[in-house]
C-alpha positions as CSV (number, residue, x, y, z in Angstrom):
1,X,0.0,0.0,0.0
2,X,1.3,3.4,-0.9
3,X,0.7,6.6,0.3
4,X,-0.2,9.2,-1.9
5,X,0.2,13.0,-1.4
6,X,-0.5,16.1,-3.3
7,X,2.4,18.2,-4.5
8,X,1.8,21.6,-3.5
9,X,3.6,22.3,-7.7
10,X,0.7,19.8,-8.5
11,X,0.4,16.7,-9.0
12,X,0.4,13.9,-6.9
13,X,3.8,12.2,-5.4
14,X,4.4,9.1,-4.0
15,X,6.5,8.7,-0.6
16,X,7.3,5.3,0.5
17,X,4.8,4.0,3.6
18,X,6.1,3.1,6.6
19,X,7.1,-0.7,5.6
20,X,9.7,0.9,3.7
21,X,11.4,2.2,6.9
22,X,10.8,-1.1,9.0
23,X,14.3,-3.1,7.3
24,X,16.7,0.3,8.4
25,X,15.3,0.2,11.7
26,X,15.8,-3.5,12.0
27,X,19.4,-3.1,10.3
28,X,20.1,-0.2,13.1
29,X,18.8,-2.3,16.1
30,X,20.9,-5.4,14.7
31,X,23.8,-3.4,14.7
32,X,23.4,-1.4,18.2
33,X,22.8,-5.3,19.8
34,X,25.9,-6.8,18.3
35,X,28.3,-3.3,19.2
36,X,26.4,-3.7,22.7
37,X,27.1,-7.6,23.1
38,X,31.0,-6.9,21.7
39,X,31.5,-4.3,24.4
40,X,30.0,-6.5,27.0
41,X,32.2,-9.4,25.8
42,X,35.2,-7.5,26.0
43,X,34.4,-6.0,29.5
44,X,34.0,-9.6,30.5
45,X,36.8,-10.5,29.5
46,X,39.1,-7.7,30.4
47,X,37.8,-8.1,34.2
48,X,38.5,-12.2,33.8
49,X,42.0,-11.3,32.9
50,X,42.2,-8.6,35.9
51,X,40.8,-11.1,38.4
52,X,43.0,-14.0,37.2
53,X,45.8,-11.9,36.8
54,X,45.4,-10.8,40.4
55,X,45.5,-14.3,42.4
56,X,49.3,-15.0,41.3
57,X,52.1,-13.8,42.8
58,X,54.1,-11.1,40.2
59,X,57.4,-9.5,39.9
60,X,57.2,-5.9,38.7
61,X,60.7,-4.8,38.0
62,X,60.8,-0.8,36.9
63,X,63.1,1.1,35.4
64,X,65.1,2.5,38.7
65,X,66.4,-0.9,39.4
66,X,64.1,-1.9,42.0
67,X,61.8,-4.8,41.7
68,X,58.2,-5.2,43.5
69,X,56.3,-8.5,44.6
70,X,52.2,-8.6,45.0
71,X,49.6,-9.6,42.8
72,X,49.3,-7.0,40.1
73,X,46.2,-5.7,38.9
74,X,45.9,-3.6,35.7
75,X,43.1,-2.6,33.6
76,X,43.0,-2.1,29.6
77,X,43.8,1.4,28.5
78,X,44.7,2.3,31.6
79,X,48.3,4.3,32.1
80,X,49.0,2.6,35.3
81,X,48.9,-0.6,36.9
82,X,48.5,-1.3,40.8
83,X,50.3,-3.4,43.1
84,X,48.8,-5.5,46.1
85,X,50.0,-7.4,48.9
86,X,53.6,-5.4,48.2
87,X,56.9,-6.8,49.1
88,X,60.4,-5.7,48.2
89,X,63.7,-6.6,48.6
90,X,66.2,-4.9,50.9
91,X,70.0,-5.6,51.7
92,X,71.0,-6.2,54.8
93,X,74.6,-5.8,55.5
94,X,75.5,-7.4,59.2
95,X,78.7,-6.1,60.6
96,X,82.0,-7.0,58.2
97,X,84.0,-9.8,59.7
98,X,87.3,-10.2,60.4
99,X,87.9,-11.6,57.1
100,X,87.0,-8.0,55.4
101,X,83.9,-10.0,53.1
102,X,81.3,-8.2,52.0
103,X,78.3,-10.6,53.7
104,X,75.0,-8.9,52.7
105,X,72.0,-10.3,52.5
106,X,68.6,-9.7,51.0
107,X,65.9,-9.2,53.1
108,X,62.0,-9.8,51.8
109,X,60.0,-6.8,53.6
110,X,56.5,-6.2,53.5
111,X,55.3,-2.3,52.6
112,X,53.6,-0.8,54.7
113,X,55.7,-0.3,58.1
114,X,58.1,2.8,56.7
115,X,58.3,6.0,58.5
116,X,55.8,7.4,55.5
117,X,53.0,4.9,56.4
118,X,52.3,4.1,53.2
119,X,49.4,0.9,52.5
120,X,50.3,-2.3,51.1
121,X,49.3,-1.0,47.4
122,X,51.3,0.8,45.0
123,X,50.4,2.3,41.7
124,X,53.0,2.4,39.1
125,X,52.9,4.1,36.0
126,X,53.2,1.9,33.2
127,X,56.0,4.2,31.7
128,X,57.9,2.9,35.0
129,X,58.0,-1.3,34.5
130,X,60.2,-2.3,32.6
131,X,58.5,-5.8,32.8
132,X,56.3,-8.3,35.0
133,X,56.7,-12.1,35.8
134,X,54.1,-14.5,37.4
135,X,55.9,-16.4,39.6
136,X,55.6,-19.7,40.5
137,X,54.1,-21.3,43.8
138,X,57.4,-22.7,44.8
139,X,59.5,-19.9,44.3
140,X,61.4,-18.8,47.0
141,X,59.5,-15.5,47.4
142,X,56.5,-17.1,47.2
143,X,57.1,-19.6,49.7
144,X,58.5,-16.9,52.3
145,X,55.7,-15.1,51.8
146,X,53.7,-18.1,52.9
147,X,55.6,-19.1,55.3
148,X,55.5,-15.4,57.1
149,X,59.4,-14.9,57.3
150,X,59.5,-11.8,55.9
151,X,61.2,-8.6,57.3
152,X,58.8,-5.7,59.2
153,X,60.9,-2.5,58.6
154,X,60.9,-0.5,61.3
């Protein structure tokens, strides 16, 4: 069925009925549902890799030489990443014996305990790592962690 409608020039014109509009506005809901499910799925996804990513222990070594423990949480796009559950490294140098031997040690410490008070949570800017490693559960780290022999600074 077709609408017709007298041109004010005369004559009559036809203008397509409404059916004509009905397969856009299906193409344009069909595409709005499928951008909508894609951003969904990638959301999804992004947040599976975040929570995942999160439960192993990580190594976040930056580019000032120091190097980070604690499960490492970043999101996509984002310019940083953040660090939980931090420990570093620390020498500790107990007095030079008689032998003149340098005997330090490293020390794991937890963060948090500094003059500063800072939490146990950094975040980094990713311009700072230099790269991350998961590390396994019987690393040494890892298992000191666990086994709660790790240094309280004071």
């Amino acid at each position: 069925m077709r609408d017709h409608t007298i041109n004010l020039r005369g004559g009559e014109s036809e203008h397509p009925g409404p059916e004509a509009a009905r397969p856009r506005k299906k193409f344009h809901s069909a595409l709005k549902l499928t951008l909508v499910i894609i951003v969904v799925l990638f959301a999804a996804a992004s947040l599976w890799s975040t929570v995942a990513s999160g439960m192993a222990w990580r190594a976040v070594f930056l580019s000032n030489n120091q190097v980070y423990f604690g499960h490492f949480w970043d999101m996509p796009f984002a310019s940083s990443i953040t660090l939980r559950d931090v420990y570093y490294l620390q020498v500790a140098q107990p007095s030079q014996q008689l032998s003149g031997q340098d005997q330090s040690q490293l020390k794991l410490v937890k963060l948090g305990n500094e003059i500063h008070g800072p939490t146990s949570e950094m975040v980094i800017p990713l311009s700072q790592v230099l790269f991350s490693e998961t590390l396994r559960p019987d690393s040494v780290i890892v298992k000191t962690i666990q086994n709660g022999q790790v240094q309280k600074t004071k």
